[in-house]
N, C-alpha and C positions, 0 to 999 in steps of 0.2 A: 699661569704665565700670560694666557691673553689678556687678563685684567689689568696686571704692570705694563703691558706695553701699550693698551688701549689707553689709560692714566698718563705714558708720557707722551703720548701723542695728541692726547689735551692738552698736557703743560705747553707742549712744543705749540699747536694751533694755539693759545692763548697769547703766548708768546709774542706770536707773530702778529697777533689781531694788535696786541699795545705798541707793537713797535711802529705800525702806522701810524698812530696818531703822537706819533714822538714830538714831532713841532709842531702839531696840528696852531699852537698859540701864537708863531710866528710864523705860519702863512706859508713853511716851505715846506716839498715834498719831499717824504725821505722813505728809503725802502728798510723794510723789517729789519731790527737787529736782532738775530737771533741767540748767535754768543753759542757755549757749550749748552749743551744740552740738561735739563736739573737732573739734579740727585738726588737724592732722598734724605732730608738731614739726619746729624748722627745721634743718636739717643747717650751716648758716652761720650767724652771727651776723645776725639780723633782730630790728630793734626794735619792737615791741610797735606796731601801729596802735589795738586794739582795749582799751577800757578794764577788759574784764572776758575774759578767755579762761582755757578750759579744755582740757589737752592729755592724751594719755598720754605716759606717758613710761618706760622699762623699765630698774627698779634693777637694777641687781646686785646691790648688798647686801641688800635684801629678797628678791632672787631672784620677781620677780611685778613684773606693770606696776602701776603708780600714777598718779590724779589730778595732775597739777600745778595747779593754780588761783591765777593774777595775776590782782588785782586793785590798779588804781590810781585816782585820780583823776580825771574826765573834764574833756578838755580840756586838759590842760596832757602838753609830751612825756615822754616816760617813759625818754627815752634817759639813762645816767649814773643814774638817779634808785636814791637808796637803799632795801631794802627791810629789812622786818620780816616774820619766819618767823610763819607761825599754826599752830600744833599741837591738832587737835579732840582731841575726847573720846573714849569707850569708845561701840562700835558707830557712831559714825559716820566721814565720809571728808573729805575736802579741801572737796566741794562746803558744808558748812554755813556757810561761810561766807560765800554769796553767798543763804543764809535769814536771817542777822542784821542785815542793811542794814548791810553795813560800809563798803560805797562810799561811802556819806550820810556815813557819818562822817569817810572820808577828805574828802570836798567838803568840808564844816565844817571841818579844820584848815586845808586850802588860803582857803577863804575869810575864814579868821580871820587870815591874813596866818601862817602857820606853813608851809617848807616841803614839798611834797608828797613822799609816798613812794608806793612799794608795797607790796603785801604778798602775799607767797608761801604758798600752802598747800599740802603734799601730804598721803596719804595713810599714818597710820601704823598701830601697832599693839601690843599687850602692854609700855602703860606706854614707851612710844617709846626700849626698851632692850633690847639682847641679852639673850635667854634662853635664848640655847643652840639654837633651833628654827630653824636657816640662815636667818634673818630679819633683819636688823639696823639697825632705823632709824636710831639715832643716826650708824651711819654713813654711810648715807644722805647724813643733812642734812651731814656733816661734809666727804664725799667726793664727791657728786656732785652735792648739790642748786647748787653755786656754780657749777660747769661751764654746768647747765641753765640759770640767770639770766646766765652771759655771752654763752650763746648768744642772748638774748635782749636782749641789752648793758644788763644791770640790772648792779649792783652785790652781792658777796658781801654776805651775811645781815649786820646788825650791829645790826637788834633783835629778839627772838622775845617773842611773847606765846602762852600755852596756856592751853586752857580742861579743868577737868577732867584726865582722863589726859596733855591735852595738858602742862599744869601743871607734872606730875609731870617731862616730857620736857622741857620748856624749861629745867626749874631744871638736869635732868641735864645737858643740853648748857651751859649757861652755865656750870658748874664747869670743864668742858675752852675755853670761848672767852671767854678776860677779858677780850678784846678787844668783848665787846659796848657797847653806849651805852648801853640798856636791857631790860630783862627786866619783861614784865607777866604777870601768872596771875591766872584767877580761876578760883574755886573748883576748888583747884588739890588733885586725890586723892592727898593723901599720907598715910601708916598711921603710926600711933603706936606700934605693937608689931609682932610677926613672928604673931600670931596671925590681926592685921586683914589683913596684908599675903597673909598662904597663902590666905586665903577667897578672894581673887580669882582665886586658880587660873594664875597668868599664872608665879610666880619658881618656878623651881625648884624652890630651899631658900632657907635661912636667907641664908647666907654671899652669892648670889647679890644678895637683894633688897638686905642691908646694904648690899651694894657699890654700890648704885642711889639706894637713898633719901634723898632732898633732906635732909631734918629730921638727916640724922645726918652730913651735910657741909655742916653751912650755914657753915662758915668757909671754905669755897670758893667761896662766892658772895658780890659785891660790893655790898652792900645800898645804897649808893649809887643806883646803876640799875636796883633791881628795887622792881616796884609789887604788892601785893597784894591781889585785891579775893576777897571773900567775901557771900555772903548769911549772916543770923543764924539765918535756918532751916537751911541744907544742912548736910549729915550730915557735911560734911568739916570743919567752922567750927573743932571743937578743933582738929584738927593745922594748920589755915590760925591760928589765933591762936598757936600752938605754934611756929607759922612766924615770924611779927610778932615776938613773943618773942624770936626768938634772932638774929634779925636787924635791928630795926630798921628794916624797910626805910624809901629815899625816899617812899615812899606808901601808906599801910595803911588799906582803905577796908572796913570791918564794917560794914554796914547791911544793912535788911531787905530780904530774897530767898529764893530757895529756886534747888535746883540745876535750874534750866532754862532756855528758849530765853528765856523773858520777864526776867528775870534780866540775861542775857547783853548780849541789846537793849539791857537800861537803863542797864549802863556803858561798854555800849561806845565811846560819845564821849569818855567819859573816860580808858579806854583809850587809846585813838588818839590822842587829844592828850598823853597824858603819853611818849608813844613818838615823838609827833612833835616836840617841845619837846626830844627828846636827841639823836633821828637824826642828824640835819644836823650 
């Protein structure tokens, strides 16, 4: 017995140590998210009792454990129910997502008579694409993140939304899964030259980033099912208009914000409904 609770009071101090450095990349102070406490994943298919759970879970393709984080709607089952992937930002993890009240917002599409989903978050990293460093998220979500939602009798990913770096990862996976219904990003980091792109220190080289970035395969992507929201302040706004531009997309929302959690909050109803309005 000591062993299990000495084990979750690692998870729980590990927990705590990521959730400081949540914005560490935008310069604001934010205190620990800690969220429910982990479980233990299920070795059999178990459906989800809990409306909000946080598990570990150990890639291989990242080679390191990761956050998983379901969240659904409360009250209604979650068995069958489809979900939508969340891909966070630069310096944070799976959990920010349970700091943006996005369950409230699930509650709101369910109550506006829109079917409920989930939504899955894990934990990524360097622009949520191979860079060569044994890490490799996209595979990740591509190869094992479905196994993990069967076990939990969800449904394979068929909407992703990414905030930020997530942004950048969502449009990249949506190039390889036409099959998605819809694709949302907001303030979505994407570089308009190979100079913006080496500052961040994450590609390689040249050739590498090309091979990645959204803006220079947007004829890969279904503008149909993809939404893109931006604030007029944040620093990304040219290449998210650069983005609008060459795509068209079904929803292109520029209003005032700046790149943060307040921000995030204020569209994320509109997120969730425009995801929940394809899901199904």
């Amino acid at each position: 017995m000591g062993h299990a609770v000495s084990r979750r009071g690692l998870l729980l101090g590990a927990a705590a140590l990521g959730g400081t450095a949540l914005l560490a990349g935008c310069g604001a102070e934010k205190k620990p998210i800690l969220g429910p406490p982990p479980v233990a994943p299920p070795t059999s298919p178990t459906p989800l009792t809990e409306a909000v759970t946080v598990q570990q879970m150990r890639s291989a393709a990242r080679n390191k454990n990761v956050n998983l984080v379901i969240i659904a709607p409360e009250g209604v089952s979650k068995v069958g129910m489809p979900v939508c992937v969340a891909l966070h930002g630069r310096g944070a993890d799976a959990r920010t997502f349970l700091d943006l009240d996005l369950q409230k917002a699930l509650d709101q599409v369910v109550a506006a008579g829109l079917p409920g989903f989930a939504v899955a978050a894990v934990d990524g990293d360097n622009y949520w694409v191979d860079v060569g460093k044994g890490d490799d998220p996209q595979r990740m979500l591509s190869d094992e993140l479905p196994g993990w939602l069967a076990q939990r009798e969800l449904q394979p990913p068929s909407a992703m939304f990414g905030i930020s770096m997530g942004g950048f990862g969502a449009l990249r996976y949506a190039r390889d899964h036409k099959e998605l219904k819809a694709v949302a990003v907001a303030s979505a980091a994407l570089f308009l030259s190979w100079p913006d792109a080496k500052s961040r220190k994450v590609f390689a080289d040249r050739a590498q980033w090309e091979s990645h970035e959204p803006l220079l395969h947007t004829d890969d992507i279904d503008p149909a099912s993809t939404g893109v929201w931006c604030g007029n302040s944040d620093p990304f706004v040219r290449a998210d208009r650069k983005l609008v531009k060459a795509l068209d997309p079904a929803v292109a929302k520029l209003t005032p914000g700046e790149h943060n959690d307040d921000y995030w909050r204020e569209i994320l109803p509109e997120v969730v409904k425009f995801v929940g309005e394809r899901i199904a």
